[in-house]
N, C-alpha and C positions, 0 to 999 in steps of 0.2 A: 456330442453327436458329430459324426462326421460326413459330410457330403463331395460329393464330386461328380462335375458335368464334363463331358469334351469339348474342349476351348475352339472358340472362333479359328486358332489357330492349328494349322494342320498334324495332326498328333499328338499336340499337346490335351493336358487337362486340368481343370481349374479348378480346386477342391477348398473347403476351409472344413475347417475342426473348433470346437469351444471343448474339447478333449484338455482336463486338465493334472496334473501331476508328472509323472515319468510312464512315455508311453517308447515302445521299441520300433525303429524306424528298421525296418528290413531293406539290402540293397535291392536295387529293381536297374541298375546300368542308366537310371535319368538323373538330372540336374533341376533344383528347383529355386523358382525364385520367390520369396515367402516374403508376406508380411505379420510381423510378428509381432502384435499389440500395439508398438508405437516406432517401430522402426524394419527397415529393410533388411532382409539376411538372406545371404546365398547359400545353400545345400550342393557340394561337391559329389561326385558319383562315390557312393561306397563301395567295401569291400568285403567290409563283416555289419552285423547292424548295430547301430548306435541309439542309444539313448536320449530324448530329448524330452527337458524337463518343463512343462507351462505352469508359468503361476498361475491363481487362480483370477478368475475373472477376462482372463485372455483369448481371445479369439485368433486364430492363424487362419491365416490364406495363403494358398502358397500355386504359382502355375509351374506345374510337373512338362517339363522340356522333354521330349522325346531322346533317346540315346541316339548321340552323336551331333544334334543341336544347339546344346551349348554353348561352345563357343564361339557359334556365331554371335549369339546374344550378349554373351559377359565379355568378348574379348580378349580372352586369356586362354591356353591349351588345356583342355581337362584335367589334365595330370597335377595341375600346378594345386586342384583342389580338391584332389581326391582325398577322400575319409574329412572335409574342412567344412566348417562350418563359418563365415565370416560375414561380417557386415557388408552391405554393398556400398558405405562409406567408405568403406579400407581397402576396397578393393576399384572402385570408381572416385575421381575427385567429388570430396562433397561440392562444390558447388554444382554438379551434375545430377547430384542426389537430392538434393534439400529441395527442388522444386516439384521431385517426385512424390516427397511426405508432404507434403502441402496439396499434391492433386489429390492425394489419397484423404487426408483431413477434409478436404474439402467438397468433395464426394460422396463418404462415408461409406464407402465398400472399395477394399483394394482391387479386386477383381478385374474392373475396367483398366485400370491404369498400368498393373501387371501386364494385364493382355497385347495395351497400346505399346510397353514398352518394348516387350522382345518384339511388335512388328515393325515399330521404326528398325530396331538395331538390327533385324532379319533384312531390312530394306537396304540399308546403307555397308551392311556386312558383306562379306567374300560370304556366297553360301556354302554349307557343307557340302562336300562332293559329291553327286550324284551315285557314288557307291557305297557311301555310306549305308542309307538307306536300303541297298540292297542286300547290305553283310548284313542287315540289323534284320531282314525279312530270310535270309538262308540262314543265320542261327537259329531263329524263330525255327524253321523246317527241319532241323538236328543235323546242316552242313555241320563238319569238320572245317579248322581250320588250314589243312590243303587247298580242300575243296573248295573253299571260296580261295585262296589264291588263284585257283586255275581260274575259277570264273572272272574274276575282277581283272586279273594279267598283272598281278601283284606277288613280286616274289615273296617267301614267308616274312626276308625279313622287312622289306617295305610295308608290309601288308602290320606286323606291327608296330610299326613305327608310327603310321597314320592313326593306326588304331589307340594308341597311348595318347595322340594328341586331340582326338575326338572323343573319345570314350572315357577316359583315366586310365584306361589298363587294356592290357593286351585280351585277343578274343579268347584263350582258353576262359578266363576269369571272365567277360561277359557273358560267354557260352553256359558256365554255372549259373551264371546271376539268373538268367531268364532262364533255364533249364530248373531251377530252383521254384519259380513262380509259377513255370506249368503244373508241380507236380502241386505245389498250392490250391492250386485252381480245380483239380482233381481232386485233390479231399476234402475241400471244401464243397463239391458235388454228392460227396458219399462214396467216391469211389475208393475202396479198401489199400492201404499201403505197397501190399504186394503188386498190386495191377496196376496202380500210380505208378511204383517206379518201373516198370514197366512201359508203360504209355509215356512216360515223360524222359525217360531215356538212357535211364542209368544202369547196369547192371545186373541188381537188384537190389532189396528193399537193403541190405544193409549199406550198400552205396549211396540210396537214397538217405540214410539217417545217418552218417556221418558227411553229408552235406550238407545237411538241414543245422547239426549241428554247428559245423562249420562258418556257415553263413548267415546264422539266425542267432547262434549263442546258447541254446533252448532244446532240449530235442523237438522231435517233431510234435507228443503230444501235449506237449508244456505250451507249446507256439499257438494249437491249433485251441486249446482252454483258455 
């Protein structure tokens, strides 16, 4: 089963899974940071979806960082982990780490400690730039990426430049990733293919299905069974 609540933390979300085998992680433009049976693991923003296999008996928790978040958290530029999947040993010194699996053992639910940790390092970090946030709400609205350089006062190519180092990838490819989710969102409603891609943005439906393809792996109704 899987569940998910909205974290104490603002945009984030705190979800756990006992989902076990090979299940397909779709990109969605966030970063997560997971507890995964007995050890800490970081999820970099993807690009296409990936496979993630649990053995059995495992339970994951994982807190889903808003796009463009990240890096205040982990300390590193998006990019450096995009499509990565890596321990937050190898990516943090363990002696930073090893007191974290100890609050989590000794708790018994990783959730609080997940939570605790991106708000110290949100506390002590450079936060994300207050335009992030805003490019991440005019994608949402079907900006262009002109259009948000006009608004932001970001030439294009500054505009990706920041964007590579908060995101993992430039906004054409975010723009897909959540452009991809609306139309999700929509047929998971009932709302029929052709008027999904419609309302979600794209051309038409066959734009929609070789995007779905694209970024899912799956056509659409292979993804949606």
């Amino acid at each position: 089963m899987y569940r998910e609540r909205p974290s104490t933390l603002t945009g984030a979300v705190l979800w756990t899974s006992d989902r076990t085998g090979d299940t397909r992680v779709l990109p969605d433009g966030c970063m997560d940071v997971l507890w995964f049976g007995d050890h800490l693991l970081v999820a970099g923003p993807d690009t296409t979806a990936q496979m993630s296999s649990v053995p059995p008996g495992t339970t994951v928790t994982g807190l889903r960082l808003p796009p463009g978040s990240g890096p205040s958290v982990l300390g590193v530029p998006a990019v450096e982990l995009r499509d990565v999947r890596v321990r937050l040993d190898q990516l943090w010194a363990p002696a930073l780490v090893r007191p974290l699996n100890e609050q989590v053992a000794a708790a018994g639910r990783a959730g609080p400690v997940l939570e605790a940790l991106a708000r110290d390092r949100l506390v002590t970090a450079d936060p994300a730039p207050r335009q992030i946030t805003g490019i991440v709400e005019m994608l949402h609205g079907g900006a262009g990426v002109a259009a948000v350089a006009d608004e932001v006062g970001w030439s294009e190519r500054q505009l990706h430049r920041r964007s590579v180092t908060a995101f993992g990838y430039g906004l054409k490819t975010l723009s897909r990733v959540l452009r991809l989710h609306r139309a999700l969102d929509l047929v998971r409603a009932g709302v029929p293919p052709g008027d999904t891609a419609v309302r979600a943005g794209y051309a038409d439906q066959a734009h929609l299905a070789r995007d779905v393809k694209d970024l899912a792996g799956v056509p659409l109704g292979t993804l949606m069974a």
